[in-house]
C-alpha positions in Angstrom: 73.5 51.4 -26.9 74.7 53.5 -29.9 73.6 57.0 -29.8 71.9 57.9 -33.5 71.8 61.5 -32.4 74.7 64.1 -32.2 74.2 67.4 -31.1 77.7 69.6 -31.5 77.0 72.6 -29.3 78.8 75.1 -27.4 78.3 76.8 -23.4 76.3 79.6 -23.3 74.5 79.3 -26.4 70.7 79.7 -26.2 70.0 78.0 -29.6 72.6 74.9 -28.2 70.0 75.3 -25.4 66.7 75.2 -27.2 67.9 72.2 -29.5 69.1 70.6 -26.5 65.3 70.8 -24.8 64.1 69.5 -28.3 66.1 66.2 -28.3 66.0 65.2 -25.1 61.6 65.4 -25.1 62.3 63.2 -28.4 64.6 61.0 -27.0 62.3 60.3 -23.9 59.4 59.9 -26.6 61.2 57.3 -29.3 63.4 56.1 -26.8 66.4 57.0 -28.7 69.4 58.5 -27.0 72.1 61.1 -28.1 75.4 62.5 -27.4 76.2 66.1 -27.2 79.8 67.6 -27.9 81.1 70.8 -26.9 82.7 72.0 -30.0 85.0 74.9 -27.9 87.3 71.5 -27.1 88.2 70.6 -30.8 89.9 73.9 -33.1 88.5 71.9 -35.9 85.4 72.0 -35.1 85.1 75.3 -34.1 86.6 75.9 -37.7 83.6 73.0 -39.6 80.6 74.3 -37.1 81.7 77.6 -35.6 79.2 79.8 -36.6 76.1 77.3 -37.7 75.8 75.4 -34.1 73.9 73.9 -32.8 74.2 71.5 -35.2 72.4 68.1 -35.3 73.9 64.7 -36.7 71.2 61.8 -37.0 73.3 58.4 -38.1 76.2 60.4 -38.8 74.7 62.3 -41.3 74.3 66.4 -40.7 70.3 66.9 -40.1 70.2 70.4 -38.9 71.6 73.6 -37.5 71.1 76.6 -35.4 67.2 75.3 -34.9 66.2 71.0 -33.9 62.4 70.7 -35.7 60.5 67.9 -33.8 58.7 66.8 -36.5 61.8 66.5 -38.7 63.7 64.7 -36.5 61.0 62.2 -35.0 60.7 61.1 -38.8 64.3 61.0 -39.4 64.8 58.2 -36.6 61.8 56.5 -38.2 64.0 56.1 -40.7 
C-alpha cells in the first residue's frame, strides 16, 4: 500500500512530535498509512522546509505545517 500521507519532520522537534501523535490517531481511524522523513538527511530539504516543519504532504500535495489539524486532514483523505 501507497502511503497518501508525508510528514517531513526533524529529531527533537516538539511540533514534528505533536503532528506525529495527530496522524498516526488518523491513520488508525481511516485506515490510511503515512511515511515520515527526517529532513536533517537531505541539505535540500533542510533549505525547502527548514524552518516551517513539520510539514504535512497528503497525495503529494503540501497540506500543512508547523501544526496537523484533525479535522482538516480526516477531510482531505475523504477526498
Amino acid at each position: 500500500m501507497t502511503s497518501r500521507i508525508t510528514l517531513y519532520s526533524r529529531p527533537g522537534c516538539h511540533l514534528c512530535d505533536d503532528a506525529r501523535t495527530v496522524i498516526e490517531r488518523v491513520c488508525a481511524e481511516t485506515g490510511e498509512s503515512f511515511v515520515e522523513v527526517d529532513i536533517d538527511a537531505d541539505e535540500d530539504l533542510i533549505d525547502r522546509f527548514g524552518e516551517e516543519i513539520p510539514v504535512t504532504f497528503v497525495d503529494g500535495r503540501q497540506h500543512d505545517f508547523w501544526r496537523v489539524d484533525e479535522t482538516r486532514l480526516k477531510e482531505a483523505l475523504r477526498r
